[in-house]
C-alpha positions as CSV (number, residue, x, y, z in Angstrom):
1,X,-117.6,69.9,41.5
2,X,-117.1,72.5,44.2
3,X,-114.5,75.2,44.2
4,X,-112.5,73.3,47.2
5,X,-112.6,70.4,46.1
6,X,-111.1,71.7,42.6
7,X,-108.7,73.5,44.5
8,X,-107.6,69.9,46.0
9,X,-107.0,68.5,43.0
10,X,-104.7,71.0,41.7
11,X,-102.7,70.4,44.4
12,X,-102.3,66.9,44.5
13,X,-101.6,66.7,40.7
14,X,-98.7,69.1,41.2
15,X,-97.5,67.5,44.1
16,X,-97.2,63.8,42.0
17,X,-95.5,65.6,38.8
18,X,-92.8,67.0,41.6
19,X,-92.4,63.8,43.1
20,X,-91.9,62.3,39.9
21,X,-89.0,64.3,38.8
22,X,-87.5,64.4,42.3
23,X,-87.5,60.6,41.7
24,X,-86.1,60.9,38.0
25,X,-83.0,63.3,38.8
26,X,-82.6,61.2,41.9
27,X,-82.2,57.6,39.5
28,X,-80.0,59.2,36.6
29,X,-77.3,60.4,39.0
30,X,-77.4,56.8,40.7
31,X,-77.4,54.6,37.6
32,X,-74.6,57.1,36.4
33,X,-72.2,56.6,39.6
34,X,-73.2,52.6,39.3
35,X,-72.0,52.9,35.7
36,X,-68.9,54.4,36.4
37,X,-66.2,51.4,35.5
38,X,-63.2,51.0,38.0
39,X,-59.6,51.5,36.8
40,X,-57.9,47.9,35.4
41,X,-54.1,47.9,35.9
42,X,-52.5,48.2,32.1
43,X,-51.8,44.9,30.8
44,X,-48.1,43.8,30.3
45,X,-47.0,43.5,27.1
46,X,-45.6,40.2,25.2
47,X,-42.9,40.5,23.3
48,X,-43.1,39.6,19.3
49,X,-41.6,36.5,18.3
50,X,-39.4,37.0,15.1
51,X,-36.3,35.1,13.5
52,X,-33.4,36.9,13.1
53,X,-30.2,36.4,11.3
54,X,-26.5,37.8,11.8
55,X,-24.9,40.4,9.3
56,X,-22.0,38.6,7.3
57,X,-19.1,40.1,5.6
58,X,-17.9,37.9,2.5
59,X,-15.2,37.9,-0.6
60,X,-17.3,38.1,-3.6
61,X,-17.3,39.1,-7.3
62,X,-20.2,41.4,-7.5
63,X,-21.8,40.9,-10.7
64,X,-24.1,42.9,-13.4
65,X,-26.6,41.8,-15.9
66,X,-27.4,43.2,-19.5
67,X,-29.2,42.3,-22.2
68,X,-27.5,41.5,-25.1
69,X,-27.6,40.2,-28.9
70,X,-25.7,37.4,-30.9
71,X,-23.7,38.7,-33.8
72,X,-21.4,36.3,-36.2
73,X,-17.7,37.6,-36.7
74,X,-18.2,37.4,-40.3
75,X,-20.7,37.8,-42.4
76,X,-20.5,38.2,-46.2
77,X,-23.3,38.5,-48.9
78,X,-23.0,36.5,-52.1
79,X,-23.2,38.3,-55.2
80,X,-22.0,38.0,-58.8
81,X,-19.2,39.3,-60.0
82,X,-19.5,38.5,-63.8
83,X,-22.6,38.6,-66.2
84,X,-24.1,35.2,-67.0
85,X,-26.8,32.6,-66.3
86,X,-27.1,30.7,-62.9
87,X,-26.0,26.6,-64.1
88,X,-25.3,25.0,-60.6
89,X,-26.4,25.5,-57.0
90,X,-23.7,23.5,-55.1
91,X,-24.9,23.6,-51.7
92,X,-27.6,22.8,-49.4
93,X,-29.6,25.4,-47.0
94,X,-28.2,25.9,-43.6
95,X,-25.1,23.6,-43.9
96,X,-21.9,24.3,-43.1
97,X,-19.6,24.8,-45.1
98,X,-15.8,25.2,-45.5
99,X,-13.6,28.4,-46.8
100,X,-13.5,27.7,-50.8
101,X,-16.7,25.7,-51.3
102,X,-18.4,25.8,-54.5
103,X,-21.4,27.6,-54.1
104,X,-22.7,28.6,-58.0
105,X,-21.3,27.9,-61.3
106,X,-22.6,30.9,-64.0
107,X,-21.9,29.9,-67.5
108,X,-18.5,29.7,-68.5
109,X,-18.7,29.0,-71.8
110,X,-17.9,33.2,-73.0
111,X,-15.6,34.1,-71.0
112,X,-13.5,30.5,-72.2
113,X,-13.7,32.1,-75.1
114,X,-12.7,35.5,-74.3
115,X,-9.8,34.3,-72.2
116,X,-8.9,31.9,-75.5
117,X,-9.1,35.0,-77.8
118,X,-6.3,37.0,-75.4
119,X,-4.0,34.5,-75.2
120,X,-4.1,33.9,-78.9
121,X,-3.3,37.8,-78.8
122,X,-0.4,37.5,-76.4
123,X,1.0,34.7,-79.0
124,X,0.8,37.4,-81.5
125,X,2.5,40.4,-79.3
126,X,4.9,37.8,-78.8
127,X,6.0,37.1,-82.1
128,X,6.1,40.2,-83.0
129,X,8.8,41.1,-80.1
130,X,10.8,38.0,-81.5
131,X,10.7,40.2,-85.3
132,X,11.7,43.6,-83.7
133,X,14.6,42.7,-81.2
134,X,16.0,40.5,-83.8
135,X,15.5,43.2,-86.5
136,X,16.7,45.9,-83.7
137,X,20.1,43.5,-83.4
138,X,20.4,43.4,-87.2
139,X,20.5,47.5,-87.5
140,X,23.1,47.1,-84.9
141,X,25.4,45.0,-86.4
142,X,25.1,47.3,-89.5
143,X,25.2,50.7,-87.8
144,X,28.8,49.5,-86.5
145,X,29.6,48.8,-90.2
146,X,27.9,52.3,-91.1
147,X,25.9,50.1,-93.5
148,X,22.6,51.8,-92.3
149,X,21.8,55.5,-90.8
150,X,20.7,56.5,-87.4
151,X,17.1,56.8,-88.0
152,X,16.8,53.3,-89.5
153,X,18.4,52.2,-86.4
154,X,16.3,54.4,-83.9
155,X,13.1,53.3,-85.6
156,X,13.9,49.2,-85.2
157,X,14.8,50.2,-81.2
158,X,11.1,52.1,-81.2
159,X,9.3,49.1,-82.9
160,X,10.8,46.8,-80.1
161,X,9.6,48.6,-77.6
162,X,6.1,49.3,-79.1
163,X,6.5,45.3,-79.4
164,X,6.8,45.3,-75.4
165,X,4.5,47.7,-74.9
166,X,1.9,45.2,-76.9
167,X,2.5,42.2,-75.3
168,X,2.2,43.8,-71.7
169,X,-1.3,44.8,-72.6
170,X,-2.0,41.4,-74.6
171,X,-0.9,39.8,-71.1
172,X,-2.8,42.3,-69.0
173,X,-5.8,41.0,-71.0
174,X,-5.0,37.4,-70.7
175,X,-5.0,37.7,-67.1
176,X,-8.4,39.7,-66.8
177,X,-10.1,37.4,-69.1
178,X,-8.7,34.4,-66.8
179,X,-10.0,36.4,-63.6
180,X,-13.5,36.6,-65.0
181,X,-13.3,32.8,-65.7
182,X,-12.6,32.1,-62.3
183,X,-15.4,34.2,-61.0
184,X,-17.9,32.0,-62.9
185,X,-17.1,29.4,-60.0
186,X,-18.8,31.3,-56.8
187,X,-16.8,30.1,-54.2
188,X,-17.3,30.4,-50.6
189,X,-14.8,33.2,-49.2
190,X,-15.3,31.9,-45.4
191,X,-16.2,29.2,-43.4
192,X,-19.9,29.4,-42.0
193,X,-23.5,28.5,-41.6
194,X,-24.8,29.5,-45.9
195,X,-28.2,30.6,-45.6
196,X,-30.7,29.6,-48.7
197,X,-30.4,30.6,-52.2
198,X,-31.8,33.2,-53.2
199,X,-31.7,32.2,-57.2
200,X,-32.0,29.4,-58.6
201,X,-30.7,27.8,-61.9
202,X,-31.3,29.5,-65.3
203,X,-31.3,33.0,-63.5
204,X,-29.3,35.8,-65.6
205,X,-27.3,37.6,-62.9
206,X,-25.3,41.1,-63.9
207,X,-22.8,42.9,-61.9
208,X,-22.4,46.6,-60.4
209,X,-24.1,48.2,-57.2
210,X,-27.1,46.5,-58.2
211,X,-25.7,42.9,-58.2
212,X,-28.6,40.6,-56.9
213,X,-28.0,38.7,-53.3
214,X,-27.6,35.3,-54.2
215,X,-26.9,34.0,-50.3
216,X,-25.1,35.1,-47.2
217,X,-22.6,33.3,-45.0
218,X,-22.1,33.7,-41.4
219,X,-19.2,32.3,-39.1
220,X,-20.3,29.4,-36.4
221,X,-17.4,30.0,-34.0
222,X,-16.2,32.0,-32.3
223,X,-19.3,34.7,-32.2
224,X,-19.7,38.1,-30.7
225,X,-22.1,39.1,-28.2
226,X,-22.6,43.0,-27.9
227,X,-24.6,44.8,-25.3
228,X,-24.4,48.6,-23.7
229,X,-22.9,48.7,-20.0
230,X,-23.9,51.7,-18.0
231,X,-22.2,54.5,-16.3
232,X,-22.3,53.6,-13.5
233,X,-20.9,50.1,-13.9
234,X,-18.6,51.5,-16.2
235,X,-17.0,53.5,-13.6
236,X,-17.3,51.2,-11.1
237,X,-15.0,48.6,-13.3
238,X,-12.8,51.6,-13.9
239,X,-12.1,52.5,-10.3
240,X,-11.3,48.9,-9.9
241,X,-8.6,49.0,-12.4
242,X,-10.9,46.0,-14.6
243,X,-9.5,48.6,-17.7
244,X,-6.1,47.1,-19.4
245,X,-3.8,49.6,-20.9
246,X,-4.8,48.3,-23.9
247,X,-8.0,49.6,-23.5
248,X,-10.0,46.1,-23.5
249,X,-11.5,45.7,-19.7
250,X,-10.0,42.9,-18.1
251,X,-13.9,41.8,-17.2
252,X,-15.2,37.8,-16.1
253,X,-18.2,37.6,-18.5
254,X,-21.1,35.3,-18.5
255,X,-24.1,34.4,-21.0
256,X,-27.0,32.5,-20.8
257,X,-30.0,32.4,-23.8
258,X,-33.2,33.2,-22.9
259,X,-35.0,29.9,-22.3
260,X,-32.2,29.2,-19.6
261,X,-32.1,30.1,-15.8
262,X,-28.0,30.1,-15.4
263,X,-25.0,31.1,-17.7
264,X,-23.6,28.6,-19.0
265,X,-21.2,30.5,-21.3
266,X,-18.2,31.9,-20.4
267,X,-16.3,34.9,-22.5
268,X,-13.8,37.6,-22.8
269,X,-14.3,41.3,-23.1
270,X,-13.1,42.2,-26.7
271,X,-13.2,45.5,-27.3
272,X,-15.2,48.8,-25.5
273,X,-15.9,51.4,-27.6
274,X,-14.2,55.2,-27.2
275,X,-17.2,57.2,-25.4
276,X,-20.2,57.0,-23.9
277,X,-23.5,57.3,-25.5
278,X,-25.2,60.1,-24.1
279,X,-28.6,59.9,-25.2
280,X,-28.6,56.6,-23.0
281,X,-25.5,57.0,-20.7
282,X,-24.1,53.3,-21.8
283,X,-21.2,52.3,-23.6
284,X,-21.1,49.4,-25.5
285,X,-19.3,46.3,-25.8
286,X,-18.2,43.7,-27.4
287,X,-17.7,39.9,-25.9
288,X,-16.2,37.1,-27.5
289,X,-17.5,33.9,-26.7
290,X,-17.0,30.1,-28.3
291,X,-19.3,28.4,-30.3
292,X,-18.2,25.1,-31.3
293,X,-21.4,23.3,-30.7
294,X,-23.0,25.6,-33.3
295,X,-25.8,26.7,-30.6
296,X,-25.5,30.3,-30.6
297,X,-27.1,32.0,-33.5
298,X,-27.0,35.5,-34.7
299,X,-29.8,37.8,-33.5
300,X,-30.2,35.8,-30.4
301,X,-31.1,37.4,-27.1
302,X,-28.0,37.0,-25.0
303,X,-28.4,37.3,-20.9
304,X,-24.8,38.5,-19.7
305,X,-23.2,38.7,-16.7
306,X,-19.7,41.1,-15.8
307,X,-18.5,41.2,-12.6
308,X,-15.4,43.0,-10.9
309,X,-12.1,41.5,-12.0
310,X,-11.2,40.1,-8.2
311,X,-13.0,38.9,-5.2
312,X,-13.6,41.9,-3.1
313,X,-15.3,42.0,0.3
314,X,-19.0,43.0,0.9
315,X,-21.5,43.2,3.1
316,X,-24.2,40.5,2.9
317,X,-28.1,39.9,4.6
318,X,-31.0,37.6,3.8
319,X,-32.9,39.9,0.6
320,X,-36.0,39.3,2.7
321,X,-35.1,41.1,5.2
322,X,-35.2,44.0,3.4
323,X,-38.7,45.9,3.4
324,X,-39.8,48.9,1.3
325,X,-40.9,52.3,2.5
326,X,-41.7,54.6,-0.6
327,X,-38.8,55.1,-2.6
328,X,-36.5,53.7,0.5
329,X,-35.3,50.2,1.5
330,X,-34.9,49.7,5.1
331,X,-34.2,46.9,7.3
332,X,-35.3,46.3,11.5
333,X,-32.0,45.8,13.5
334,X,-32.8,43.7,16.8
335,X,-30.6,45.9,19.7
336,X,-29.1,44.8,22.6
337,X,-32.2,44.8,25.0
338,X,-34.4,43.2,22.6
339,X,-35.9,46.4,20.5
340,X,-35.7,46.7,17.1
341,X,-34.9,50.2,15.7
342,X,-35.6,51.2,11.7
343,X,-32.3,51.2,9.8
344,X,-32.2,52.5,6.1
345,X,-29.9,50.8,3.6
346,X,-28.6,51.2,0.5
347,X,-28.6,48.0,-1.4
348,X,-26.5,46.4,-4.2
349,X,-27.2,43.1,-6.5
350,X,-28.4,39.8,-5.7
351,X,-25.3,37.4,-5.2
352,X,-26.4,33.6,-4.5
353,X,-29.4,34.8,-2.9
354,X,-28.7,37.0,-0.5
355,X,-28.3,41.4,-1.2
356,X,-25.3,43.0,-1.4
357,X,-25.6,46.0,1.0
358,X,-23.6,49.2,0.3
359,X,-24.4,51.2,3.2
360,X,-26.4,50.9,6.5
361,X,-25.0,48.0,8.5
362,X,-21.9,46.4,10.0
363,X,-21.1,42.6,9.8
364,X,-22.1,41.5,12.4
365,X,-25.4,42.9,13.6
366,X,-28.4,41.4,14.0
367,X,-31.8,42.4,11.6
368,X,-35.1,40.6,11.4
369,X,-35.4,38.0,8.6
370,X,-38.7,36.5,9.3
371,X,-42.0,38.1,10.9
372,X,-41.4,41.9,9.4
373,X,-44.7,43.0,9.1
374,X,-45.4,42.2,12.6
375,X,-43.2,44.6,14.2
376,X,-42.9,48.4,14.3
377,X,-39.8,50.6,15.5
378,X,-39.2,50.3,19.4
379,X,-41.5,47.0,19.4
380,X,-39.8,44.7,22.3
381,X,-39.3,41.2,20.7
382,X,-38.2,37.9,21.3
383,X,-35.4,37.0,18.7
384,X,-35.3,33.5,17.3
385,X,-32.3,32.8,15.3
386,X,-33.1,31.4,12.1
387,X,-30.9,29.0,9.9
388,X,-28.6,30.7,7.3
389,X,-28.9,30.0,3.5
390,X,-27.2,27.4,2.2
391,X,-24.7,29.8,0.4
392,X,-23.4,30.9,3.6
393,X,-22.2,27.4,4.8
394,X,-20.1,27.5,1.4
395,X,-16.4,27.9,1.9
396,X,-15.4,31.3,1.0
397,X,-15.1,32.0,-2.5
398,X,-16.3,34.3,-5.5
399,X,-19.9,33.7,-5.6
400,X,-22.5,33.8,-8.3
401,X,-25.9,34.4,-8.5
């Protein structure tokens, strides 16, 4: 190839590549205005459909619940208080018994003859009181005459009273021997539930601090139920005037067992103790409660229930209404134009269903009951009123839960 026509073709390769990128530039800055998307107008909204429910006021008795334990009123342990051999067991395990049941018989057989021996000795003292008064009214009758001297008189008047002094002791004895009879016949000293024996016939029992158990006896009714009421209850009750001046809190309390969903027993505060624990910051209590049926046992686990002494009024919503941000409880409230703004509240118990609520809303006001976790503060919504619990088409009266 010549020189021109190398020359050529040069050029015309040049002249392609610049037509090539003319072309290139020329498409990406029309495919970008193409591409360029034109401005929608914003969509409208729709407002959130959520049920709602009203803000009640209501007289109620604002209850608490503890846990508690079952304790008898009495309870005595069975021991010996002579030395002898077990004959009789007079009772059967777990029966009820009455106040003055035979329970054991030890062998009476010595202390018969002990108590025969000291009466045969008060028969003697006695005799010989008999000899010295009549003996001392003899020495009389002759000191008068001056038949006798003084210390012949003075020594009858001291053998009488050494005479007395004898038979006191003689009857002292007949009366211990008589007492240790009796106690061969274990009786029962109250009426209760007797638990098993815990020896059997032909055991040798002795007496003193180490006295063997030979069964307990608990009372059946009434029983106690004792539990530990915190401070903050406790002052609660206290501000209330729920404390007599006799210092036993004039308290409603309840009790259910543990395999049951209500309480069922009804009591009365019987005593509170003089300060407050403060390792725990409770005070314990004691409640009496009747037990004629025999059901309640001691040790049970006891449920139990004190409210205020009167009906007082409180503030009441729907508990699932209420939603939970960290360590907060908070509810929506539905405003007049249809928003829902964040309220947080400050919550009490549970009272047939529905929450107490100490502070944070007015009766009255409407809050969101159903479809919470769709909304979020200053969402517009469309509030559908939703039917109230049954509890609130009760007449109004102290309620329970």
């Amino acid at each position: 190839m010549n020189a021109n026509l190398r020359t050529r073709y040069k050029t015309w390769v040049v002249l392609a590549i610049s037509t090539l990128m003319v072309v290139g530039v020329a498409s990406y800055y029309l495919d970008g205005a193409l591409a360029t998307p034109t401005p929608s107008p914003p969509l409208a909204l729709t407002p959130v459909g959520v049920g709602v429910a009203s803000v009640i006021e209501k007289h109620v008795i604002e209850w608490s619940e503890f846990s508690g334990r079952v304790e008898a009123i009495e309870h005595v342990e069975i021991r010996p208080r002579v030395t002898g051999t077990i004959d009789t067991v007079n009772f059967q395990e777990g029966e009820i018994i009455a106040k003055g049941a035979l329970l054991f018989t030890i062998d009476p057989r010595p202390y018969q003859a002990v108590l025969a021996k000291a009466q045969a000795t008060r028969e003697s003292a006695v005799v010989r009181l008999n000899l010295a008064r009549t003996e001392l009214a003899r020495s009389s009758k002759l000191i008068q005459e001056r038949a006798t001297s003084q210390r012949e008189h003075d020594q009858r008047a001291n053998e009488q009273l050494e005479a007395q002094a004898t038979l006191a002791a003689a009857q002292a004895d007949v009366q211990a021997a008589r007492l240790n009879l009796q106690y061969t016949s274990i009786t029962a000293p109250v009426s209760g539930r007797v638990s098993r024996a815990e020896l059997t016939v032909g055991n040798l029992v002795g007496t003193g601090p180490d006295a063997p158990l030979l069964t307990t006896i608990v009372s059946v009714s009434p029983v106690y139920v004792n539990f530990d009421l915190d401070e903050v209850s406790y002052i609660r009750y206290a501000r209330n005037g729920t404390r007599g001046s006799s210092g036993v809190a004039e308290l409603p309390v309840l009790m259910g067992l543990a395999n049951e969903t209500d309480y069922p027993y009804s009591g009365r505060i019987k005593s509170l103790d003089n300060q407050l624990d403060p390792s725990s910051g409770t005070l314990r209590v004691r409640a009496v409660f009747d037990n004629a049926n025999g059901v309640l046992t001691p040790g049970m686990y006891a449920r139990v229930r004190t409210g205020d002494g009167a009906p007082r009024t409180a503030v009441l919503i729907d508990d699932q209404a209420v939603g939970t941000d960290q360590s907060k409880r908070f509810v929506f409230v539905v405003t007049q134009g249809n928003t829902v703004e964040y309220r947080e509240v400050h919550l009490g118990p549970l009272i047939d269903g529905l929450r107490v609520v100490r502070s944070g809303l007015v009766r009255g006001e409407r809050i969101v009951v159903q479809g919470l976790q769709k909304v979020r503060p200053n969402d517009q919504v469309d509030p559908q009123p939703v039917a109230s619990p049954v509890a609130l088409q009760q007449q109004d009266r102290p309620a329970r839960s």
